[in-house]
C-alpha positions as protocol buffer text, in pm:
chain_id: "A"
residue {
  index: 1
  type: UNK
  ca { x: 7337 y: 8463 z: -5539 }
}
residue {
  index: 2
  type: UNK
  ca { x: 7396 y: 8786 z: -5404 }
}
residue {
  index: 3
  type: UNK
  ca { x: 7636 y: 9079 z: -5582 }
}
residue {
  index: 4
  type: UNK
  ca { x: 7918 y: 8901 z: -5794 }
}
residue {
  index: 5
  type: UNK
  ca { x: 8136 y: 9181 z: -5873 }
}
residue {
  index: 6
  type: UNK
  ca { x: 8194 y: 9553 z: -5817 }
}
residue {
  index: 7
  type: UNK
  ca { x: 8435 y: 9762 z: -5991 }
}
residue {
  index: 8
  type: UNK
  ca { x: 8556 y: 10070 z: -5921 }
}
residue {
  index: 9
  type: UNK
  ca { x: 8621 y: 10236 z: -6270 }
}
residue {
  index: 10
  type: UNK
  ca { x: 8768 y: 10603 z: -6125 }
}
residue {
  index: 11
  type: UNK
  ca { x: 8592 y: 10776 z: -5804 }
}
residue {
  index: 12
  type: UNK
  ca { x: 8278 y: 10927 z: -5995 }
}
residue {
  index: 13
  type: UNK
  ca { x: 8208 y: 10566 z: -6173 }
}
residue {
  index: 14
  type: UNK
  ca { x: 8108 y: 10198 z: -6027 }
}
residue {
  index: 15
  type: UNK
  ca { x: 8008 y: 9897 z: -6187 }
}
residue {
  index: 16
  type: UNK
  ca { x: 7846 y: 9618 z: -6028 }
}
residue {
  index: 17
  type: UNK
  ca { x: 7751 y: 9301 z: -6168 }
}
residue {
  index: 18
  type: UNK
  ca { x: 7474 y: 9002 z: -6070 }
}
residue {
  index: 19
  type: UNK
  ca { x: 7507 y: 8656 z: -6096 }
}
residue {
  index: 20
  type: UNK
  ca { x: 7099 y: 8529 z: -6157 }
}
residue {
  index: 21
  type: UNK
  ca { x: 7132 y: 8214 z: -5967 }
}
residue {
  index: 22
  type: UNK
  ca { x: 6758 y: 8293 z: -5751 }
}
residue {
  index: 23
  type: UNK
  ca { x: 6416 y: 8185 z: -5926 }
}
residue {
  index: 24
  type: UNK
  ca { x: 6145 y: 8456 z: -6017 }
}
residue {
  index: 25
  type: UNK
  ca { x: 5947 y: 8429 z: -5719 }
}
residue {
  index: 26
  type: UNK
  ca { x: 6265 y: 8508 z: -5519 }
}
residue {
  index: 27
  type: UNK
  ca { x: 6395 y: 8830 z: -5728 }
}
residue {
  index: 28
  type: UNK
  ca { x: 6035 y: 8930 z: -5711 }
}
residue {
  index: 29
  type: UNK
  ca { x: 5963 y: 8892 z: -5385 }
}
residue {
  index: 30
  type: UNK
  ca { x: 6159 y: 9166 z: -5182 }
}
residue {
  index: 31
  type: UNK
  ca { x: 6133 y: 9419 z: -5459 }
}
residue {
  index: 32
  type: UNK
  ca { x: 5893 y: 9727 z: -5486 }
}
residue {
  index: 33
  type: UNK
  ca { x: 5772 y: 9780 z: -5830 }
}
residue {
  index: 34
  type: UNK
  ca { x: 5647 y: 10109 z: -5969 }
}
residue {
  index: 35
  type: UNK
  ca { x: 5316 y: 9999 z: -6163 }
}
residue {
  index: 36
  type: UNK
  ca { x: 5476 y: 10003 z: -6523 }
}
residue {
  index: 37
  type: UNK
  ca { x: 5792 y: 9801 z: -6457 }
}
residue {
  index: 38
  type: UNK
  ca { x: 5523 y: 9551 z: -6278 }
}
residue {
  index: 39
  type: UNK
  ca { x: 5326 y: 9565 z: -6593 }
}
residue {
  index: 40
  type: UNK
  ca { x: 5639 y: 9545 z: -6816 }
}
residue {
  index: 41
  type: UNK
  ca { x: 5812 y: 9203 z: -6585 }
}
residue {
  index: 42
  type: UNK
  ca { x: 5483 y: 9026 z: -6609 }
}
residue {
  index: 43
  type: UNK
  ca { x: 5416 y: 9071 z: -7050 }
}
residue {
  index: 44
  type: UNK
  ca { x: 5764 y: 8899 z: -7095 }
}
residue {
  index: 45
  type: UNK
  ca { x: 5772 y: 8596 z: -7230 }
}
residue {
  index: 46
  type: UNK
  ca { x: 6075 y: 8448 z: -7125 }
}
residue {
  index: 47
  type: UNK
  ca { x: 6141 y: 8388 z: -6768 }
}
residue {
  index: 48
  type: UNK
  ca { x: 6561 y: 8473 z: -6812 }
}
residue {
  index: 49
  type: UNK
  ca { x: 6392 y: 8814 z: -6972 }
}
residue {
  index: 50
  type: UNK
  ca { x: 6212 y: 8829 z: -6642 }
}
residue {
  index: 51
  type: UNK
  ca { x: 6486 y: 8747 z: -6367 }
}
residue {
  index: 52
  type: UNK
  ca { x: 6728 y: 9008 z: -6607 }
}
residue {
  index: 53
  type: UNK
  ca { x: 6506 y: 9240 z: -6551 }
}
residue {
  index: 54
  type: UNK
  ca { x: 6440 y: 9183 z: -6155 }
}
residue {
  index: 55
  type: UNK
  ca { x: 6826 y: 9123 z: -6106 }
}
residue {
  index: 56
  type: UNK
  ca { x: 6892 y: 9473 z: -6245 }
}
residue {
  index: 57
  type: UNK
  ca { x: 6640 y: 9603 z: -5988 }
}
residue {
  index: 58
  type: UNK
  ca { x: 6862 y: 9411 z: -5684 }
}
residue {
  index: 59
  type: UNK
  ca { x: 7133 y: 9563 z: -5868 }
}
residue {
  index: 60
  type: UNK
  ca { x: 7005 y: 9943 z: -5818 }
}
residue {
  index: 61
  type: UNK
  ca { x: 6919 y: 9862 z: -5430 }
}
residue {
  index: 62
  type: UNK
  ca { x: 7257 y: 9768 z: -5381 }
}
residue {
  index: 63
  type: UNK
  ca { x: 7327 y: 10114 z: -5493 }
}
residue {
  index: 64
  type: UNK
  ca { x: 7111 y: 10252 z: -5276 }
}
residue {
  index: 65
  type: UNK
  ca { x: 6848 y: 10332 z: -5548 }
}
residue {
  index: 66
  type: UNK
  ca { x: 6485 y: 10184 z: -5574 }
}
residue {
  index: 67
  type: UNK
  ca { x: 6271 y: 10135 z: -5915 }
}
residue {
  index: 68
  type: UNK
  ca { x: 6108 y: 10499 z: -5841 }
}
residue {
  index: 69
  type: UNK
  ca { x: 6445 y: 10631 z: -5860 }
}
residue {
  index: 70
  type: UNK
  ca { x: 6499 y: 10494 z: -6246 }
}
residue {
  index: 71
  type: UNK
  ca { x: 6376 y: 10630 z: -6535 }
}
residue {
  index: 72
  type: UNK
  ca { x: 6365 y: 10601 z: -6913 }
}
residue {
  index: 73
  type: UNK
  ca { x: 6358 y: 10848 z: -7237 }
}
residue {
  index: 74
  type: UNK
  ca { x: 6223 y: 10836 z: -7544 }
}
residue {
  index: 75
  type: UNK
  ca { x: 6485 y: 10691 z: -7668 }
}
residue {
  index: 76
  type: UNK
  ca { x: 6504 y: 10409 z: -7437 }
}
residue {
  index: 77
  type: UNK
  ca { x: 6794 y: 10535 z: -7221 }
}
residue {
  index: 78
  type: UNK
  ca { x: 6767 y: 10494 z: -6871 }
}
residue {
  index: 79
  type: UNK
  ca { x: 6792 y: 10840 z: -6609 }
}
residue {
  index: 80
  type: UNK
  ca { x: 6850 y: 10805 z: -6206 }
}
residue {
  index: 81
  type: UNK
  ca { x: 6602 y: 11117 z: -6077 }
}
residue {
  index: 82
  type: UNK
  ca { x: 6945 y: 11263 z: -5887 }
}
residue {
  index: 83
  type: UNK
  ca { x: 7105 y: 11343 z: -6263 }
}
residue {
  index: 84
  type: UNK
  ca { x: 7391 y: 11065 z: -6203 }
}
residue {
  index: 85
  type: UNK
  ca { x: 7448 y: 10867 z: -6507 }
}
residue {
  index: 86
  type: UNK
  ca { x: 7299 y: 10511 z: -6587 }
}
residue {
  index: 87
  type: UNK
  ca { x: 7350 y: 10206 z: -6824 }
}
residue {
  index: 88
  type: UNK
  ca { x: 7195 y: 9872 z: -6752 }
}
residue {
  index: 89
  type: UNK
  ca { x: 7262 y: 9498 z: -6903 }
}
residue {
  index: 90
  type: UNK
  ca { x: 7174 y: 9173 z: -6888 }
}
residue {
  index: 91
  type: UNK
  ca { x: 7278 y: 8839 z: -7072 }
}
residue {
  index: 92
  type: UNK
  ca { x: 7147 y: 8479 z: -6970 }
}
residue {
  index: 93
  type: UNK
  ca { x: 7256 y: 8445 z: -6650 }
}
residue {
  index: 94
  type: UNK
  ca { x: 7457 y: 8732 z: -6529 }
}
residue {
  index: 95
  type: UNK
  ca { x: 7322 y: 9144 z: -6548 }
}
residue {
  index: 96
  type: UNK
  ca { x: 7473 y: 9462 z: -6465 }
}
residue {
  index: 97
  type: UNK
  ca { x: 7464 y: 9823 z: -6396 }
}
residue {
  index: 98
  type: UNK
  ca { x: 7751 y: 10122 z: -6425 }
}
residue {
  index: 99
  type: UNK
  ca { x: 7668 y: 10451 z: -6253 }
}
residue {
  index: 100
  type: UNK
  ca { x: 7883 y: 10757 z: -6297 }
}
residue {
  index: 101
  type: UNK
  ca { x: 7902 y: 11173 z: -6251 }
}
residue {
  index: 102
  type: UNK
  ca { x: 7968 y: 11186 z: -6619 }
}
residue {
  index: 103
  type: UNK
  ca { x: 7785 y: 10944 z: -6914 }
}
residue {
  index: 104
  type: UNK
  ca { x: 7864 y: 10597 z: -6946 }
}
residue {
  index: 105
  type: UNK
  ca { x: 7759 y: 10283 z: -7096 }
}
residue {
  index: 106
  type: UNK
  ca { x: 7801 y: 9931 z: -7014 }
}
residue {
  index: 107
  type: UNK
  ca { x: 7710 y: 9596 z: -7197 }
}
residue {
  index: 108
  type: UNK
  ca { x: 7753 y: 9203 z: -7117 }
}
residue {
  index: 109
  type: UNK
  ca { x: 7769 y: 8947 z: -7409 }
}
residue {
  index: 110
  type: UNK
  ca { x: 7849 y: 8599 z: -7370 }
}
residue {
  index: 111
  type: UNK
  ca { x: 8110 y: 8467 z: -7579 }
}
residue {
  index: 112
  type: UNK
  ca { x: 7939 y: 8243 z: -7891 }
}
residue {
  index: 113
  type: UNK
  ca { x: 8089 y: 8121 z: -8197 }
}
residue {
  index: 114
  type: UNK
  ca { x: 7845 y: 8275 z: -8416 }
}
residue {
  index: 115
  type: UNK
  ca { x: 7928 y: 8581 z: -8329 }
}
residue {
  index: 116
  type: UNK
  ca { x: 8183 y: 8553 z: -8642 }
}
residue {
  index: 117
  type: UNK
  ca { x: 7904 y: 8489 z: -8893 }
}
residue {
  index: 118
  type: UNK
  ca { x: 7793 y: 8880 z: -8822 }
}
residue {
  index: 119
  type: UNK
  ca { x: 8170 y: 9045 z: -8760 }
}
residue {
  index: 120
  type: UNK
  ca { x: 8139 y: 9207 z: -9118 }
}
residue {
  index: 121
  type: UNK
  ca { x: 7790 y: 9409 z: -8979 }
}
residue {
  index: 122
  type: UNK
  ca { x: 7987 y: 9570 z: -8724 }
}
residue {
  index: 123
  type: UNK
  ca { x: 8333 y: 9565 z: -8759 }
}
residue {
  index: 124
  type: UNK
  ca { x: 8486 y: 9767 z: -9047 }
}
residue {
  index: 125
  type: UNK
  ca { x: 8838 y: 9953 z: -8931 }
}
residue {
  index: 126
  type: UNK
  ca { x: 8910 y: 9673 z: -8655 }
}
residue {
  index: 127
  type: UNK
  ca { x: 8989 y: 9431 z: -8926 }
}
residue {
  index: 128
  type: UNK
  ca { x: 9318 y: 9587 z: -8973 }
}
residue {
  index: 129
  type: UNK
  ca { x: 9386 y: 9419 z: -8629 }
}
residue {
  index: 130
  type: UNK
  ca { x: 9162 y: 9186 z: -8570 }
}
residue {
  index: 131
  type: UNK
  ca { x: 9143 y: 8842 z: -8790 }
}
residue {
  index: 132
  type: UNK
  ca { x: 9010 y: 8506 z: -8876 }
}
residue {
  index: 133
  type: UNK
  ca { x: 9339 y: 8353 z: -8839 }
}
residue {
  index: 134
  type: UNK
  ca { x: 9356 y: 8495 z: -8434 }
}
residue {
  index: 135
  type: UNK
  ca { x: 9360 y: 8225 z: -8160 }
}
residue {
  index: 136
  type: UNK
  ca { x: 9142 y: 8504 z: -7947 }
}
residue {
  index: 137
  type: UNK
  ca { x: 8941 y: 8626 z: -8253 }
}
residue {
  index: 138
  type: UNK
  ca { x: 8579 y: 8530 z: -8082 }
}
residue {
  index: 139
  type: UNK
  ca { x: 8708 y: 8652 z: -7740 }
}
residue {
  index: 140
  type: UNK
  ca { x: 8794 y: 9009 z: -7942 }
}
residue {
  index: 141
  type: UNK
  ca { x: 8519 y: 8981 z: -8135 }
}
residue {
  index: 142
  type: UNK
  ca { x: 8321 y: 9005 z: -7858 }
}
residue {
  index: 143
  type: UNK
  ca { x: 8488 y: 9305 z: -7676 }
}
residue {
  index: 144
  type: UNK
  ca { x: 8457 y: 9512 z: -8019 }
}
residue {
  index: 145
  type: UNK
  ca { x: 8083 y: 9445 z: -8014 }
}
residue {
  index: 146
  type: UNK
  ca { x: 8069 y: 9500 z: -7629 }
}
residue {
  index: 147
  type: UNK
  ca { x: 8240 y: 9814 z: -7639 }
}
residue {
  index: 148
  type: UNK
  ca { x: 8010 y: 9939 z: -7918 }
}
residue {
  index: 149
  type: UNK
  ca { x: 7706 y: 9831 z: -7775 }
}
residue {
  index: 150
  type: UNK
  ca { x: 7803 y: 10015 z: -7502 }
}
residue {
  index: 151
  type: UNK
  ca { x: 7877 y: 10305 z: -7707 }
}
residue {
  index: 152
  type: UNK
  ca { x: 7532 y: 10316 z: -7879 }
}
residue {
  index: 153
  type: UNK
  ca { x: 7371 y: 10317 z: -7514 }
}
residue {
  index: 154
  type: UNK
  ca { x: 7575 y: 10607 z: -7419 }
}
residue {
  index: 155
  type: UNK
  ca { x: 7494 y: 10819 z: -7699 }
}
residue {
  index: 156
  type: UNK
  ca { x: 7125 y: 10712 z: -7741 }
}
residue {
  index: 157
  type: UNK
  ca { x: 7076 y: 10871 z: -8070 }
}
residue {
  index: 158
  type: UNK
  ca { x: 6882 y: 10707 z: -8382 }
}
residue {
  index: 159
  type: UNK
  ca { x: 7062 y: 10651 z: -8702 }
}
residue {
  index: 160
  type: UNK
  ca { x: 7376 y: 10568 z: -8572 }
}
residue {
  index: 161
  type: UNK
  ca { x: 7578 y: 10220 z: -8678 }
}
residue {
  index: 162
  type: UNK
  ca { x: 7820 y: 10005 z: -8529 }
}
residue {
  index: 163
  type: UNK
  ca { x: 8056 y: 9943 z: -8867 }
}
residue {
  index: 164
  type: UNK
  ca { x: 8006 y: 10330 z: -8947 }
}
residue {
  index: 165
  type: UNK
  ca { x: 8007 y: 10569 z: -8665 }
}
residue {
  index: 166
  type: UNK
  ca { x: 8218 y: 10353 z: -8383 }
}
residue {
  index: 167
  type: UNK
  ca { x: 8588 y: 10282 z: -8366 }
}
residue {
  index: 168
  type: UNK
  ca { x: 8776 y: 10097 z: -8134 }
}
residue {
  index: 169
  type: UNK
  ca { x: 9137 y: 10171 z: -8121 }
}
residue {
  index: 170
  type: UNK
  ca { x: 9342 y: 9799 z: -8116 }
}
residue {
  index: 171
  type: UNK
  ca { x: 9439 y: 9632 z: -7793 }
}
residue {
  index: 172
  type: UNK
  ca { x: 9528 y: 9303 z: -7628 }
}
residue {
  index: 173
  type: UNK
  ca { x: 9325 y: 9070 z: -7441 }
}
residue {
  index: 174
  type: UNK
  ca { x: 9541 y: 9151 z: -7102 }
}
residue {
  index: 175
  type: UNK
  ca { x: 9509 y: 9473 z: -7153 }
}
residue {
  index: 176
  type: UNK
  ca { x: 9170 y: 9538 z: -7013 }
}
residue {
  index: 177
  type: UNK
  ca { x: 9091 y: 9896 z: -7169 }
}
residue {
  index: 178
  type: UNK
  ca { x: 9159 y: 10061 z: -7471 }
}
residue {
  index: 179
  type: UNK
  ca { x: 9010 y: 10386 z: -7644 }
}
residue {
  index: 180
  type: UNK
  ca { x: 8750 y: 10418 z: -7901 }
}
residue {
  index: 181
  type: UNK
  ca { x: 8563 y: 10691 z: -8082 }
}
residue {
  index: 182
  type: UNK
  ca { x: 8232 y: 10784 z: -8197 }
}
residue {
  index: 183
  type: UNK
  ca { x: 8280 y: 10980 z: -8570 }
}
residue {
  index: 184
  type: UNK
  ca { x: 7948 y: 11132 z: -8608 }
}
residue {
  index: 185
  type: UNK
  ca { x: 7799 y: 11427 z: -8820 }
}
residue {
  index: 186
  type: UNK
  ca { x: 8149 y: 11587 z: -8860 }
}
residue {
  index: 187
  type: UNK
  ca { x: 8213 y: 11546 z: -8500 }
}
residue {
  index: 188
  type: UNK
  ca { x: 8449 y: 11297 z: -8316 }
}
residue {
  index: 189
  type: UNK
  ca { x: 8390 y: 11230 z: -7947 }
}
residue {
  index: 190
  type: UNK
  ca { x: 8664 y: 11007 z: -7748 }
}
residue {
  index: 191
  type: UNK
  ca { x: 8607 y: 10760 z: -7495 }
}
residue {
  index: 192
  type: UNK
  ca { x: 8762 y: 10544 z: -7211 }
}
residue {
  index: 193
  type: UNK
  ca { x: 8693 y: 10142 z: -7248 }
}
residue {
  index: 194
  type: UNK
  ca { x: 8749 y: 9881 z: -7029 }
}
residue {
  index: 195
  type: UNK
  ca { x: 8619 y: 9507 z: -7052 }
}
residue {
  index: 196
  type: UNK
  ca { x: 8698 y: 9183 z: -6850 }
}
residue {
  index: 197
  type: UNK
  ca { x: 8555 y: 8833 z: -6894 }
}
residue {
  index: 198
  type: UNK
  ca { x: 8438 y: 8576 z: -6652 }
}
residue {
  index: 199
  type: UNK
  ca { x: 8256 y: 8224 z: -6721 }
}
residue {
  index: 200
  type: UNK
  ca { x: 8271 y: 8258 z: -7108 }
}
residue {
  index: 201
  type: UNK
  ca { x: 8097 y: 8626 z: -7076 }
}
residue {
  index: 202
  type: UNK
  ca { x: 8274 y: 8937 z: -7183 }
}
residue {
  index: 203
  type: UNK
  ca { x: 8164 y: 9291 z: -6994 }
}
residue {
  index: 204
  type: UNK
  ca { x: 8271 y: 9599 z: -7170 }
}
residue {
  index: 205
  type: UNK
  ca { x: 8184 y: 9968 z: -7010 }
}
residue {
  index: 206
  type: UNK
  ca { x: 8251 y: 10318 z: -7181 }
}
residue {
  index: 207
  type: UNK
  ca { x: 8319 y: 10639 z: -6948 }
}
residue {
  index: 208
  type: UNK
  ca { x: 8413 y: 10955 z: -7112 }
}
């Protein structure tokens, strides 16, 4: 399947999102691999690892960037060569990418039950909104995760936790976006979030 969605966050930032419906050999096929991310496709293990990683790739040319153009730090963050801003995801079945003038993260997560067993690991200050007793509490669950996830990609820096460092400011499911903040070393940094769900899979993207 080709592109499934595209958002337009502002005019510096787009998202765009992949439904992986095509086998391996199809991905594959049309790409042009750098030697590395060749390498890299062909040591994973699990084929939905593998068509994550070649939908991502589909994702970039629809962009108008190749796998030359991309990137990645020591810290695992991922660069464009032209100095725009980058976050990848994937998640079973569906993958996506957010590009932007300023820094930006993005994450997909589909919505599981279990995700409740680990809410104390992450969520600390949300609980004051956020409950067991919620019709929606897996659905927001899921968002608060998202958006921190997405968080952690944006700032790429070692030593920071979910529960700790990240705070999302409380919201309703039709609301789409919220704020959140990163308390860190004395310093607070404030961020734009927006999320949206689709076949029992929540996206949530930061922009500053």
């Amino acid at each position: 399947m080709p592109l499934y969605k595209t958002l337009i966050s502002n005019s510096q930032t787009t998202v765009k999102i992949w439904k992986i419906t095509e086998s391996y050999e199809d991905l594959l096929r049309p790409l042009d691999l750098k030697s590395n991310s060749l390498e890299r496709v062909l040591g994973m293990k699990s084929e939905l690892h593998q068509r994550g990683f070649l939908s991502v790739r589909h994702l970039l040319r629809d962009f108008g960037y190749t796998d030359q153009d991309l990137y990645y730090d020591e810290n695992g963050k991922p660069h464009l060569k032209d100095g725009k801003h980058i976050s990848i995801t994937h998640s079973f079945t569906f993958s996506g990418v957010i590009i932007s003038d300023s820094e930006v993260g993005i994450d997909i997560e589909k919505q599981r039950e279990k995700i409740a067993i680990i809410a104390k690991k992450f969520v600390d200050y949300e609980f004051n909104y956020v409950s067991e007793k919620d019709e929606d509490y897996i659905k927001k669950l899921t968002i608060i995760w998202g958006i921190k996830e997405s968080l952690y990609k944006l700032f790429a820096t070692p030593g920071m936790l979910f529960r700790e460092h990240f705070l999302v400011i409380p919201f309703m499911l039709d609301d789409n976006e919220t704020v959140a903040w990163i308390d860190y070393k004395n310093k607070k940094y404030r961020y734009n979030t927006h999320f949206l769900e689709f076949e029992g899979f929540t996206c949530a993207f930061v922009t500053t």
